[in-house]
Every structure is written in C-alpha cells, then in structure tokens.
mmJSON file of the N, C-alpha and C atoms, coordinates in Angstrom:
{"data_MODEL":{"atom_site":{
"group_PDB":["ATOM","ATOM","ATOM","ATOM","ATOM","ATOM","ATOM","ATOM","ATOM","ATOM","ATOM","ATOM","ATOM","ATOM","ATOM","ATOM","ATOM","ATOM","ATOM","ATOM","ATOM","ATOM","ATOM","ATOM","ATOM","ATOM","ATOM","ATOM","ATOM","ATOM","ATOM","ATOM","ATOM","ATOM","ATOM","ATOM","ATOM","ATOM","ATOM","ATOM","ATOM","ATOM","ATOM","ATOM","ATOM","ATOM","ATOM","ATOM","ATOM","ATOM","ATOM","ATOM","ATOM","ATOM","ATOM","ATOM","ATOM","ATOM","ATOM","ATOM","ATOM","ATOM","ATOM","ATOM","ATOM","ATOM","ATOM","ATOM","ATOM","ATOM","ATOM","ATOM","ATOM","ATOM","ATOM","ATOM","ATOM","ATOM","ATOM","ATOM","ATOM","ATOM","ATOM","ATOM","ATOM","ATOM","ATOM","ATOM","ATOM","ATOM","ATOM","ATOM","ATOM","ATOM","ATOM","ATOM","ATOM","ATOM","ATOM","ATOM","ATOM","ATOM","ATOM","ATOM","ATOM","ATOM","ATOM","ATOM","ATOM","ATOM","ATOM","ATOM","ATOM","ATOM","ATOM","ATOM","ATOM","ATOM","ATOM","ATOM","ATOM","ATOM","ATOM","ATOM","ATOM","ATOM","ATOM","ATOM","ATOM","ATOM","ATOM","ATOM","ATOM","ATOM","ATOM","ATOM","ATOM","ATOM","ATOM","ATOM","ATOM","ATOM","ATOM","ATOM","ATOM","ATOM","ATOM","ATOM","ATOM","ATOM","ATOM","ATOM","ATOM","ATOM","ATOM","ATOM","ATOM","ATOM","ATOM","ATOM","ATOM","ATOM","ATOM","ATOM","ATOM","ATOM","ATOM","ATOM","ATOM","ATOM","ATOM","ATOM","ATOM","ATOM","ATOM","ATOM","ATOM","ATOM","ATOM","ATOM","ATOM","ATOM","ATOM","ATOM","ATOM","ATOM","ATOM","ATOM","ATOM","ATOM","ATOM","ATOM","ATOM","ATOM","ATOM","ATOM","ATOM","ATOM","ATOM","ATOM","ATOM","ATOM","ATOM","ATOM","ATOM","ATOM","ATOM","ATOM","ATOM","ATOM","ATOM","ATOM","ATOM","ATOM","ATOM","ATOM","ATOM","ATOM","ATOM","ATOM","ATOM","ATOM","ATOM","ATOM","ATOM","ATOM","ATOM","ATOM","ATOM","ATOM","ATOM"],
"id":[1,2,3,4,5,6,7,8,9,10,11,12,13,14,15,16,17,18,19,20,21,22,23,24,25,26,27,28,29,30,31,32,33,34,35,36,37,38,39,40,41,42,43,44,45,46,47,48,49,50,51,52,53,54,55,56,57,58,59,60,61,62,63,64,65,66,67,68,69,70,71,72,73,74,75,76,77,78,79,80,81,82,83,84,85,86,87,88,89,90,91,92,93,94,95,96,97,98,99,100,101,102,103,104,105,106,107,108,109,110,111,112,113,114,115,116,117,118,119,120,121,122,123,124,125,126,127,128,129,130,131,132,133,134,135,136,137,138,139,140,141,142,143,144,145,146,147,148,149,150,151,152,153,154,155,156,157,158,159,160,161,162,163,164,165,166,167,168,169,170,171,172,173,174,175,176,177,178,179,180,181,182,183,184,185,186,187,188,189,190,191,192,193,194,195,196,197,198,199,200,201,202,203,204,205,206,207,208,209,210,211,212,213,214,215,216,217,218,219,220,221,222,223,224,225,226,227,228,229,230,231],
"type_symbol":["N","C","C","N","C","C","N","C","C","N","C","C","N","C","C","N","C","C","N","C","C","N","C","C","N","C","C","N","C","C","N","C","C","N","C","C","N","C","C","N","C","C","N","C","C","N","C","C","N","C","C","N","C","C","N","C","C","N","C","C","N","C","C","N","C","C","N","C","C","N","C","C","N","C","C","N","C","C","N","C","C","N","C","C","N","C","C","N","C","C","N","C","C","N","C","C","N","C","C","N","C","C","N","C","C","N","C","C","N","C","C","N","C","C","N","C","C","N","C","C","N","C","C","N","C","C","N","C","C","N","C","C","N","C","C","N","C","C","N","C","C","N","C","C","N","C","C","N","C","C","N","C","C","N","C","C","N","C","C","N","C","C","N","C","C","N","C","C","N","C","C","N","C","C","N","C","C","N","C","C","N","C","C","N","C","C","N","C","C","N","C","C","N","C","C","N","C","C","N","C","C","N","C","C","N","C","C","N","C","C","N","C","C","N","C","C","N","C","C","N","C","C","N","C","C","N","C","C","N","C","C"],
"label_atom_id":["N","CA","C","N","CA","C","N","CA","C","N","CA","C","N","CA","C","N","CA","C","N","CA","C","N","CA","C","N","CA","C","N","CA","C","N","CA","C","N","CA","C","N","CA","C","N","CA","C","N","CA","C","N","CA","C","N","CA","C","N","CA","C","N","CA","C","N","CA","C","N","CA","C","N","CA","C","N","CA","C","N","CA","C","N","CA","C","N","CA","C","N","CA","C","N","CA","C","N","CA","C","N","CA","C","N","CA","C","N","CA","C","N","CA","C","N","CA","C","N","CA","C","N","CA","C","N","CA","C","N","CA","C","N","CA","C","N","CA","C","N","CA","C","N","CA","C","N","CA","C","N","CA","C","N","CA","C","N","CA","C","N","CA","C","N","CA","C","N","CA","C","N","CA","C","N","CA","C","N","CA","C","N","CA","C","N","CA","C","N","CA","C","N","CA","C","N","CA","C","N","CA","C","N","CA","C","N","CA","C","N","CA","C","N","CA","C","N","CA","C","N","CA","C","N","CA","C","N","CA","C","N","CA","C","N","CA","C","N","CA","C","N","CA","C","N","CA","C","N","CA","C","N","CA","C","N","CA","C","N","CA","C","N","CA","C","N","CA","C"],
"label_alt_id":[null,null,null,null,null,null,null,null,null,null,null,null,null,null,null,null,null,null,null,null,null,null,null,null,null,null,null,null,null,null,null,null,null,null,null,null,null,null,null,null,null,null,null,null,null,null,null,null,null,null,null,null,null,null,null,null,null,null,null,null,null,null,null,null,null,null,null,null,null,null,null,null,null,null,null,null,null,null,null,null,null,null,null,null,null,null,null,null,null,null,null,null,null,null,null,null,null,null,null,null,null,null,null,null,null,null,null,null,null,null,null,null,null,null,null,null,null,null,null,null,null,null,null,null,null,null,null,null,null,null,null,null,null,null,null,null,null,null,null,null,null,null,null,null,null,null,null,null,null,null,null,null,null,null,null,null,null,null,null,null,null,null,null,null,null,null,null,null,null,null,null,null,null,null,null,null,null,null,null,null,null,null,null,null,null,null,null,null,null,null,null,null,null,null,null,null,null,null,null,null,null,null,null,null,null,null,null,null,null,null,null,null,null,null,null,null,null,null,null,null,null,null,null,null,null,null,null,null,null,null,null],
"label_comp_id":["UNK","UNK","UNK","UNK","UNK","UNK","UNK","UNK","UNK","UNK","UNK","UNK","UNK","UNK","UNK","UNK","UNK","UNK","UNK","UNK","UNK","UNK","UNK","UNK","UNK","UNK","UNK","UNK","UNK","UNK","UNK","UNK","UNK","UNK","UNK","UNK","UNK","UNK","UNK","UNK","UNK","UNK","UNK","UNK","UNK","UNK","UNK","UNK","UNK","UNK","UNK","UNK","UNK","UNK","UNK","UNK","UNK","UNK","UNK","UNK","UNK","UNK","UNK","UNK","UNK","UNK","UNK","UNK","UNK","UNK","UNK","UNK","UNK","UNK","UNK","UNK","UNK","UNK","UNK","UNK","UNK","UNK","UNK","UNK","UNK","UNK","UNK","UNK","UNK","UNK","UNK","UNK","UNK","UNK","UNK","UNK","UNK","UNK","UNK","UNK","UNK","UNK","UNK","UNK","UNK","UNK","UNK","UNK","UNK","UNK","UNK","UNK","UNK","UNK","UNK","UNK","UNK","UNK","UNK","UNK","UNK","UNK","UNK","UNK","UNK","UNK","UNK","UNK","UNK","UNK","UNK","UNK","UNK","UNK","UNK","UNK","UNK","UNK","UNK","UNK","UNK","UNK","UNK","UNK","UNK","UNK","UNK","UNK","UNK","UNK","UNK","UNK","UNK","UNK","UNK","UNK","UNK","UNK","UNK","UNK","UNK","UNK","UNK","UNK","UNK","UNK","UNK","UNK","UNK","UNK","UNK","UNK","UNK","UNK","UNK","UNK","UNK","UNK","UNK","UNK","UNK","UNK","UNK","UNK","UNK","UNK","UNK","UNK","UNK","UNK","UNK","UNK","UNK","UNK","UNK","UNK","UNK","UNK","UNK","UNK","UNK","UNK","UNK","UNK","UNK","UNK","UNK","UNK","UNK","UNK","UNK","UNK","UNK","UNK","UNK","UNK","UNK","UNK","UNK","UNK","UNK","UNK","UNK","UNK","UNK","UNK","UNK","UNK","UNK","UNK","UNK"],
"label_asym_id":["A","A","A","A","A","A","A","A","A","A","A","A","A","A","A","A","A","A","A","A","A","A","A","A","A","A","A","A","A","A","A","A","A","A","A","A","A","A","A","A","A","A","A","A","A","A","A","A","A","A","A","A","A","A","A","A","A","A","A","A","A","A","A","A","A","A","A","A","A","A","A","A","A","A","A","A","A","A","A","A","A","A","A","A","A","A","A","A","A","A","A","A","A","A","A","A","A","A","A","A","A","A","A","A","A","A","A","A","A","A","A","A","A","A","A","A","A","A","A","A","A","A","A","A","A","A","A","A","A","A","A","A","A","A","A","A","A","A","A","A","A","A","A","A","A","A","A","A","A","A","A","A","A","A","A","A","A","A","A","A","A","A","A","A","A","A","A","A","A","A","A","A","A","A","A","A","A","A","A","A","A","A","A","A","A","A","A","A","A","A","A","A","A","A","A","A","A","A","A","A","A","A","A","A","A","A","A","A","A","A","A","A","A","A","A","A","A","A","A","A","A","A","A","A","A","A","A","A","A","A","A"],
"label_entity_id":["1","1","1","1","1","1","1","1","1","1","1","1","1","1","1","1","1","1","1","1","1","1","1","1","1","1","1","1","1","1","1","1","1","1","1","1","1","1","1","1","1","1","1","1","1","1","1","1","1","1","1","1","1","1","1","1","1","1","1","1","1","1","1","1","1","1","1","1","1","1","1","1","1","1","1","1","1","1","1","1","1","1","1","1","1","1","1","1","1","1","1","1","1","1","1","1","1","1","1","1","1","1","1","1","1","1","1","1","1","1","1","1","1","1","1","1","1","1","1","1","1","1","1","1","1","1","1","1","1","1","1","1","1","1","1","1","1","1","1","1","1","1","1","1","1","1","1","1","1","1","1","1","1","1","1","1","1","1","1","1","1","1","1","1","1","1","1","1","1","1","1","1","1","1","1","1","1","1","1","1","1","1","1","1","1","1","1","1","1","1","1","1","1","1","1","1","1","1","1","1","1","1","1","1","1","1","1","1","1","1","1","1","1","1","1","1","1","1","1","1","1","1","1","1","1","1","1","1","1","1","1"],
"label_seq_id":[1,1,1,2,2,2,3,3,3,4,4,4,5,5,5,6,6,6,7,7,7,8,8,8,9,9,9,10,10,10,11,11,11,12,12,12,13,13,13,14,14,14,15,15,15,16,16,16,17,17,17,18,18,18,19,19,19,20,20,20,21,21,21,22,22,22,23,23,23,24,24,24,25,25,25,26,26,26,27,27,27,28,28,28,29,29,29,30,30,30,31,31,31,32,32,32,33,33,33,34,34,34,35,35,35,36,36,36,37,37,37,38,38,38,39,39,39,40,40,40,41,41,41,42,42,42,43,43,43,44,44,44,45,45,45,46,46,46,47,47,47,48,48,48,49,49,49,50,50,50,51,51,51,52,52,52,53,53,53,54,54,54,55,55,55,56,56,56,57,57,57,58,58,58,59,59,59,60,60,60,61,61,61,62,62,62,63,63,63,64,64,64,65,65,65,66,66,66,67,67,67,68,68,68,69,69,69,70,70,70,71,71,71,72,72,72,73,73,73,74,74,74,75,75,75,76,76,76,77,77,77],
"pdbx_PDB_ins_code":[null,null,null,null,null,null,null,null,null,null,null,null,null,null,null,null,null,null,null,null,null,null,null,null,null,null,null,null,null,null,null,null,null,null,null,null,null,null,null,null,null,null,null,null,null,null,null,null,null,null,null,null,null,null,null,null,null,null,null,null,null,null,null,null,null,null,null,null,null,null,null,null,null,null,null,null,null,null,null,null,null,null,null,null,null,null,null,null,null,null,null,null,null,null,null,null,null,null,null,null,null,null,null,null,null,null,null,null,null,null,null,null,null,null,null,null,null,null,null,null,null,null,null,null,null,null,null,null,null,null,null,null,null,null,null,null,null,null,null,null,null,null,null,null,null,null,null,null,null,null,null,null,null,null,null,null,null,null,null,null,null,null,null,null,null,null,null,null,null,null,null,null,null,null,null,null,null,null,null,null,null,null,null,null,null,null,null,null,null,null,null,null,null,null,null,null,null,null,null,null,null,null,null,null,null,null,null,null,null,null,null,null,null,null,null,null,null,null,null,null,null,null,null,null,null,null,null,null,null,null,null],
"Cartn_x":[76.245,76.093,77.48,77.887,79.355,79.091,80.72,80.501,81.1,80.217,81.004,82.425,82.779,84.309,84.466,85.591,86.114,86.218,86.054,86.173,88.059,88.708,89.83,90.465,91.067,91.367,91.878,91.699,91.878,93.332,94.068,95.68,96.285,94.694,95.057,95.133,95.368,95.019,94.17,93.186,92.207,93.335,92.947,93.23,92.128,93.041,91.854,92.285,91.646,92.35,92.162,92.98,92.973,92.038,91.191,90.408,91.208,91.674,92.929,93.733,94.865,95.51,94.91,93.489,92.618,92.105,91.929,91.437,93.114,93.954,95.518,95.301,95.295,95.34,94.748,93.577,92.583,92.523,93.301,93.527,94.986,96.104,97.408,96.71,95.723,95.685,95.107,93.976,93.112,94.461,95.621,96.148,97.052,97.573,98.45,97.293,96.062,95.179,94.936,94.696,94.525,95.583,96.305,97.499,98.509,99.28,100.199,100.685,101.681,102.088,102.654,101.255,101.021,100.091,99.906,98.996,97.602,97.43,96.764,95.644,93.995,92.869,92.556,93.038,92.728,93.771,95.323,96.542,95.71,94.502,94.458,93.524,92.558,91.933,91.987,92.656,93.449,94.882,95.366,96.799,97.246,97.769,98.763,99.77,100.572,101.616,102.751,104.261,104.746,104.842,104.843,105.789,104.057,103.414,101.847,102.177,101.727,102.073,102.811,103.962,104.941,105.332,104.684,104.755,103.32,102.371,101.246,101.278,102.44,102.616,103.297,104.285,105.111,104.578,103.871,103.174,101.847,101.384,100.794,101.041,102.25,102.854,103.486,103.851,104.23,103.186,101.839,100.66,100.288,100.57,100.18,101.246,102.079,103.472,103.207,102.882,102.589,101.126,100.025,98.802,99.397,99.988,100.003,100.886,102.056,102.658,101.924,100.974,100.232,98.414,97.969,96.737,96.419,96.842,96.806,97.439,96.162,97.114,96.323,97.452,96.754,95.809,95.505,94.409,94.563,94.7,95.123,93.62,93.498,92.156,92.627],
"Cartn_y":[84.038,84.486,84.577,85.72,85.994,85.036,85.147,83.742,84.945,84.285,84.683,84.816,86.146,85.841,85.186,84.698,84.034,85.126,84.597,85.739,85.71,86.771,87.164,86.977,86.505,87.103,88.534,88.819,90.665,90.146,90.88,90.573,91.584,92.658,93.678,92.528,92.511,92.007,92.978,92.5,93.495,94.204,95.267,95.943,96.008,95.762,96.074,96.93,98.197,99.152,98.416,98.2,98.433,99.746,99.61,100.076,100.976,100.259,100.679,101.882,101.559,102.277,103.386,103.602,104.703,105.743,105.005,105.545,106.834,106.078,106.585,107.834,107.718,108.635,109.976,109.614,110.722,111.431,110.673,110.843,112.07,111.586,112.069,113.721,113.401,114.216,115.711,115.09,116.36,116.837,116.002,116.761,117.461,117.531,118.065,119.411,119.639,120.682,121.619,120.859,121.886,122.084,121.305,122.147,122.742,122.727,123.178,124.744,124.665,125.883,126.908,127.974,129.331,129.498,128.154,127.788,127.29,126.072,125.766,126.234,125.603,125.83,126.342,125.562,125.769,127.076,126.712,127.708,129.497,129.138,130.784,131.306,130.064,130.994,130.78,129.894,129.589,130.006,130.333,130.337,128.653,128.07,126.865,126.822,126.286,126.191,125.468,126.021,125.71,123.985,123.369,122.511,121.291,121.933,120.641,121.167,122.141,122.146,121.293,121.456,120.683,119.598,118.999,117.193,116.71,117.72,117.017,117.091,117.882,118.297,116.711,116.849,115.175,114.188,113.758,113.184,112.795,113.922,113.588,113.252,114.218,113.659,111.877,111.326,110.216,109.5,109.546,108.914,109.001,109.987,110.008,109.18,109.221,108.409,106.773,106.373,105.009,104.732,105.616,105.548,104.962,105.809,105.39,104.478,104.394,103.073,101.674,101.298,99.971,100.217,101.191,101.613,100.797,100.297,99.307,97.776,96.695,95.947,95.192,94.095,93.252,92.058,91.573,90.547,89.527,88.391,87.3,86.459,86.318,85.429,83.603],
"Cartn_z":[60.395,61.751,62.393,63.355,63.762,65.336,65.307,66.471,67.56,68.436,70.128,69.833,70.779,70.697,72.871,72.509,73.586,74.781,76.001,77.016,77.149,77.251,77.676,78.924,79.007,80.958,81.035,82.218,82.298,82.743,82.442,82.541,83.6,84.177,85.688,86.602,87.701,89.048,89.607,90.407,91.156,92.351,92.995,93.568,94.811,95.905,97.38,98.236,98.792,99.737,101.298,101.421,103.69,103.835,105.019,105.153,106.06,106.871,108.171,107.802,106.58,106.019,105.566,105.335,104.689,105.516,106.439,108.185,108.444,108.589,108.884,108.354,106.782,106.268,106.371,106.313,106.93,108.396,109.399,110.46,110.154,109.576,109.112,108.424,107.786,107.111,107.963,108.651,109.857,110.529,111.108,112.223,111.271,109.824,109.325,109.179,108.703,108.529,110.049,110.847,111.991,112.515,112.714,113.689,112.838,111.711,110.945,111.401,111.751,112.604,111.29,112.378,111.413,110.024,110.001,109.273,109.043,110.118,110.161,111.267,111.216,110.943,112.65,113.378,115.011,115.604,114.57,115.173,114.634,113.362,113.157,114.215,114.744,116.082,117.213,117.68,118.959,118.89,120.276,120.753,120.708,119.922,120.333,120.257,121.335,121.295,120.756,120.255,118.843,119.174,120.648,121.041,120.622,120.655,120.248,118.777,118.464,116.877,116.233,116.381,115.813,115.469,116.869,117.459,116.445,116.915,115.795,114.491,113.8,112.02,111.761,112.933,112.937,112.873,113.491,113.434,112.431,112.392,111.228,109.555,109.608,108.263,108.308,109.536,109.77,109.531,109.895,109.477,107.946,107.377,106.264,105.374,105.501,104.899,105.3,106.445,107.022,106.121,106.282,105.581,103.785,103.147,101.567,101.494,102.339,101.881,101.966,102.815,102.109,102.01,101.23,101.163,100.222,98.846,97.952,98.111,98.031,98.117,97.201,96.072,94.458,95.645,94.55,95.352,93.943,94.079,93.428,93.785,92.034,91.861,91.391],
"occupancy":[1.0,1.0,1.0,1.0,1.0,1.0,1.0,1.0,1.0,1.0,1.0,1.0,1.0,1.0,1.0,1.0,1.0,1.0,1.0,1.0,1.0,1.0,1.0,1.0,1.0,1.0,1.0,1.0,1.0,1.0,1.0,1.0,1.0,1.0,1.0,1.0,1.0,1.0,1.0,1.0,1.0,1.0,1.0,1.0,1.0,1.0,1.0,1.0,1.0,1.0,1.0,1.0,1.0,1.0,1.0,1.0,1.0,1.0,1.0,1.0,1.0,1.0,1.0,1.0,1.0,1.0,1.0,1.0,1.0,1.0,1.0,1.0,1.0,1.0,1.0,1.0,1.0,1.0,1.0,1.0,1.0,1.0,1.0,1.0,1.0,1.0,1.0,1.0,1.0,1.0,1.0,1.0,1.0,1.0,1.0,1.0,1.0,1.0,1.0,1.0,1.0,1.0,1.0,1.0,1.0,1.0,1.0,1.0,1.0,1.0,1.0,1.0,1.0,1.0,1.0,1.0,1.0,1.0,1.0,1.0,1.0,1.0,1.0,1.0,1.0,1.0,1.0,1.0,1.0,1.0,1.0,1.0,1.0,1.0,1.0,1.0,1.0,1.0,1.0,1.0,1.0,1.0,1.0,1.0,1.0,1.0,1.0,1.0,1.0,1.0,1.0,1.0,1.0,1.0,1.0,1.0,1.0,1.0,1.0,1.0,1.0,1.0,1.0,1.0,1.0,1.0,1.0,1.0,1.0,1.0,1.0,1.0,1.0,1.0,1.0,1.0,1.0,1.0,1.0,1.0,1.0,1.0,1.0,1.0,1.0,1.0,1.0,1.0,1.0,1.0,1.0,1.0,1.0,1.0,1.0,1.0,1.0,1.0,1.0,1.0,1.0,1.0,1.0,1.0,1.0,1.0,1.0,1.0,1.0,1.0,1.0,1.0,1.0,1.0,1.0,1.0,1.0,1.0,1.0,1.0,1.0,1.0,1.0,1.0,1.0,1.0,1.0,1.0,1.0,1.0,1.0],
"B_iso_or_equiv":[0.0,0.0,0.0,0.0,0.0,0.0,0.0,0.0,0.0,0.0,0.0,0.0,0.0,0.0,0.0,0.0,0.0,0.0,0.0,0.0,0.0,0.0,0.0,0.0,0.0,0.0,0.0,0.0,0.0,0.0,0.0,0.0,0.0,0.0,0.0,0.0,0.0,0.0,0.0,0.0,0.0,0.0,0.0,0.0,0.0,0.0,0.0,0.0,0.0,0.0,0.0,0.0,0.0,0.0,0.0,0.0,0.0,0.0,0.0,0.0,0.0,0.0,0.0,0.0,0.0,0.0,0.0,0.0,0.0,0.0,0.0,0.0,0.0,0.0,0.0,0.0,0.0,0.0,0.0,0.0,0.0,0.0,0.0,0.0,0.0,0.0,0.0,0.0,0.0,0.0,0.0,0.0,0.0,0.0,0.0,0.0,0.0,0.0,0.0,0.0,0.0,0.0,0.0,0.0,0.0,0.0,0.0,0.0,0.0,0.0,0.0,0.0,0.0,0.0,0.0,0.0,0.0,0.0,0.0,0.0,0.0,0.0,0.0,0.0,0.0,0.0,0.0,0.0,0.0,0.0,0.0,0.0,0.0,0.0,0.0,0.0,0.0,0.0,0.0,0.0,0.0,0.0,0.0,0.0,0.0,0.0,0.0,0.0,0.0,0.0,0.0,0.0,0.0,0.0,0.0,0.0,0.0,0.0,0.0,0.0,0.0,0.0,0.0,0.0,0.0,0.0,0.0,0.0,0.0,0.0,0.0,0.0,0.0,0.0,0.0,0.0,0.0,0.0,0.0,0.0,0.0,0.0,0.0,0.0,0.0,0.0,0.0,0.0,0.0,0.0,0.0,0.0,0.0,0.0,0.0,0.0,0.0,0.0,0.0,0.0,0.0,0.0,0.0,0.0,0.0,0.0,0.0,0.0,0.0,0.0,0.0,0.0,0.0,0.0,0.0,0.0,0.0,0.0,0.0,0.0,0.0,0.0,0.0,0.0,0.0,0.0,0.0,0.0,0.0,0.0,0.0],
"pdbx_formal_charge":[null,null,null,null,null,null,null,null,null,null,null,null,null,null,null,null,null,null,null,null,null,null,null,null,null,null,null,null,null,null,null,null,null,null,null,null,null,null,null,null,null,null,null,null,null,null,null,null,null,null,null,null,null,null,null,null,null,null,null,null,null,null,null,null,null,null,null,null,null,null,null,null,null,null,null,null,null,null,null,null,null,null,null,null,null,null,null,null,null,null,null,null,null,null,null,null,null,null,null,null,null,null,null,null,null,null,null,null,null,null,null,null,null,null,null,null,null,null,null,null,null,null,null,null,null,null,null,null,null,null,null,null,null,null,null,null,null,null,null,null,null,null,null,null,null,null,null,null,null,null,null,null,null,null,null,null,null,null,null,null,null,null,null,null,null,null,null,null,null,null,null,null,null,null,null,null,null,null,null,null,null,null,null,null,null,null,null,null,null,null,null,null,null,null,null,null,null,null,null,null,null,null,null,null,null,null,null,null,null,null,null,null,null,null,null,null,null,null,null,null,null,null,null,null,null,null,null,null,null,null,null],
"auth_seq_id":[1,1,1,2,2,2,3,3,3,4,4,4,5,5,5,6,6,6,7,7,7,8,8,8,9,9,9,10,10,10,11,11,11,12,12,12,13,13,13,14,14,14,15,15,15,16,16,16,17,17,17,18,18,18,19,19,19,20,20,20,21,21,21,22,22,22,23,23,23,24,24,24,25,25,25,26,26,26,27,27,27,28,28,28,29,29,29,30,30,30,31,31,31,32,32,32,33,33,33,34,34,34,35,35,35,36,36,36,37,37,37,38,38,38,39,39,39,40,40,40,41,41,41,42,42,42,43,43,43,44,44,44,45,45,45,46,46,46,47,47,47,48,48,48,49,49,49,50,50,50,51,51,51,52,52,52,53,53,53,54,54,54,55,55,55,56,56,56,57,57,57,58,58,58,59,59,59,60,60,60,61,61,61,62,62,62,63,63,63,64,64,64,65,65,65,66,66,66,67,67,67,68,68,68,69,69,69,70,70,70,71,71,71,72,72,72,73,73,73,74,74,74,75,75,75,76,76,76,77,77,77],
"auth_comp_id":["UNK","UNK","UNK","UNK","UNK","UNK","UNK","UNK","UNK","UNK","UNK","UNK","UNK","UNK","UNK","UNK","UNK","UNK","UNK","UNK","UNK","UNK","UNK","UNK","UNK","UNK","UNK","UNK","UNK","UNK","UNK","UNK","UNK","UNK","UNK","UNK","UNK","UNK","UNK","UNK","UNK","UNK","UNK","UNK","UNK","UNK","UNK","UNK","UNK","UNK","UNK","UNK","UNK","UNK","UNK","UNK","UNK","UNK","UNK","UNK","UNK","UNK","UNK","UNK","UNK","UNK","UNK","UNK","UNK","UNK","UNK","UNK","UNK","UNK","UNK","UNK","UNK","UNK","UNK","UNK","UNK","UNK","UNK","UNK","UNK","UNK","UNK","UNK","UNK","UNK","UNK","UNK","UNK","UNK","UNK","UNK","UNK","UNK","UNK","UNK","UNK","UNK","UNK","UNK","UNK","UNK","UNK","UNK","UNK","UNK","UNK","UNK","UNK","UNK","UNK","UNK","UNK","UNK","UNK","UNK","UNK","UNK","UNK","UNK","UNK","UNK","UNK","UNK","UNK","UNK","UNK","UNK","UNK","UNK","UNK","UNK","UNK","UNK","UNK","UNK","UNK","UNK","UNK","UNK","UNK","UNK","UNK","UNK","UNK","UNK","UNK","UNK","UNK","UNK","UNK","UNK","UNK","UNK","UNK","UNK","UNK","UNK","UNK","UNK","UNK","UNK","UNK","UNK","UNK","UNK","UNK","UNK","UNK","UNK","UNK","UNK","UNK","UNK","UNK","UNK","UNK","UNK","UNK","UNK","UNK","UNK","UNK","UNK","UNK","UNK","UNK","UNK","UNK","UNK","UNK","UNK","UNK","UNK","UNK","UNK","UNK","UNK","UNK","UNK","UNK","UNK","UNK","UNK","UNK","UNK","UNK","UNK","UNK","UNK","UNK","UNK","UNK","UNK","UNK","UNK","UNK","UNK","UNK","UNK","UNK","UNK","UNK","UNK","UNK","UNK","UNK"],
"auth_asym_id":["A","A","A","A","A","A","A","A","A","A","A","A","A","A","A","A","A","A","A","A","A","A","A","A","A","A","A","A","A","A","A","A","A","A","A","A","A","A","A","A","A","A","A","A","A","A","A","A","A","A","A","A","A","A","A","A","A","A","A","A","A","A","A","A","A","A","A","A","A","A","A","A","A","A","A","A","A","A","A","A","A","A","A","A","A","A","A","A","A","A","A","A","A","A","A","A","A","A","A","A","A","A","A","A","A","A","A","A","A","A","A","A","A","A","A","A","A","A","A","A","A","A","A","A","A","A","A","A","A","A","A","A","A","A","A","A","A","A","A","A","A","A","A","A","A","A","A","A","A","A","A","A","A","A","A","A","A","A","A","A","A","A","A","A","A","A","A","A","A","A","A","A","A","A","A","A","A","A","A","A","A","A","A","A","A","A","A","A","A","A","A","A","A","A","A","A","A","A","A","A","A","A","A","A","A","A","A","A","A","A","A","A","A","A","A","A","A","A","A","A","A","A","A","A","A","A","A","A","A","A","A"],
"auth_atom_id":["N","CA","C","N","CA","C","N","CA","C","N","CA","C","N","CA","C","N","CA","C","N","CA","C","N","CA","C","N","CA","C","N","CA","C","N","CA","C","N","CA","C","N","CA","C","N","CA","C","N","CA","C","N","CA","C","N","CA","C","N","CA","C","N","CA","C","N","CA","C","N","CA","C","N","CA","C","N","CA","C","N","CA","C","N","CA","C","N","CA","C","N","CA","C","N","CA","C","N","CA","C","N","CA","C","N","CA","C","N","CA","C","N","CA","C","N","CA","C","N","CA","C","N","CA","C","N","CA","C","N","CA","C","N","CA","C","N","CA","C","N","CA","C","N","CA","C","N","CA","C","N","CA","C","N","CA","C","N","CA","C","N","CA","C","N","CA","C","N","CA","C","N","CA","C","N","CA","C","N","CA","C","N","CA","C","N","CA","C","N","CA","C","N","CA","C","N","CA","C","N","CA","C","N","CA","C","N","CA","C","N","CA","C","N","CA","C","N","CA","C","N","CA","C","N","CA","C","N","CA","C","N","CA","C","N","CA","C","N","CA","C","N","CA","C","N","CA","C","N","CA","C","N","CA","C","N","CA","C","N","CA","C","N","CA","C","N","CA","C"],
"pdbx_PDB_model_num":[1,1,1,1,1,1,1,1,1,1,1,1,1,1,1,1,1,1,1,1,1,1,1,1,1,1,1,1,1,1,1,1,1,1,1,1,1,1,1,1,1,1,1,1,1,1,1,1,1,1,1,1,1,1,1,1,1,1,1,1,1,1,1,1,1,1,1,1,1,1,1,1,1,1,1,1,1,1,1,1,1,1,1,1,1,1,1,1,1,1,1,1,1,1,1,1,1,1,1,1,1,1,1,1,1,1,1,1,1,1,1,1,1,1,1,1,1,1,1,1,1,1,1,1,1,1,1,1,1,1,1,1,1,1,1,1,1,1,1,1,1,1,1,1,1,1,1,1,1,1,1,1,1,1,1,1,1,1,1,1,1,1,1,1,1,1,1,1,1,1,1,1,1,1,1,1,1,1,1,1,1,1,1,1,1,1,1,1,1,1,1,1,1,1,1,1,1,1,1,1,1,1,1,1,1,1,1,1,1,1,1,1,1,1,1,1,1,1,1,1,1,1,1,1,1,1,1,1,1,1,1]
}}}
C-alpha cells in the first residue's frame, strides 16, 4: 500500500487586492475613456472644453498610476 505523501508548504505567499486601490482604478480609468481629448466618448458628442479635457486626462491617468501602484498587497500566514 503507497503511503500518503506529506503536505508541502506552498512556498507563494497569498496575494490580497485593496479594494480601494481597485475602485481608483476604475475611476482613473472612466475619466481617461470619456474625456480624452479628441478622443474620447463624451468629447465625440459633446463640445468640451480642452481646459476640462485635459485636467480630467491628468488626472485620471494620475489615478490610474496611484490605483496599480498598491492594488496587490502579500498577506503573510
């Protein structure tokens, strides 16, 4: 009869997302989609202007950059 083998330890660390940081992102991400000047989703059927455009592309790429830098964080068992 073969014997049990021994349990291993998993030698990953678990991984836990911020919920927060995930939120950011998705937030970063809508204002880079609608407002993106000349591009984006509201600028093709609205008039907006370059000076909201712009501030919101800024911004949103700033969220999205703040969003992935701590979206992962290890979790120690």
């Amino acid at each position: 009869m073969a014997k049990a083998k021994k349990e291993e330890n998993n030698s990953k660390s678990r991984v836990k997302v911020s919920f927060f940081r995930a939120f950011l992102i998705l937030i970063g991400a809508d204002l880079v989609l609608l407002f993106a000047p000349g591009l984006g989703l509201l600028n093709s059927a609205f008039y907006i202007g370059d000076m909201i455009s712009w501030s919101a592309l800024i911004i949103g790429l700033a969220l999205l950059a703040f969003g992935f830098k701590g979206v992962f964080r290890k979790v120690k068992e």
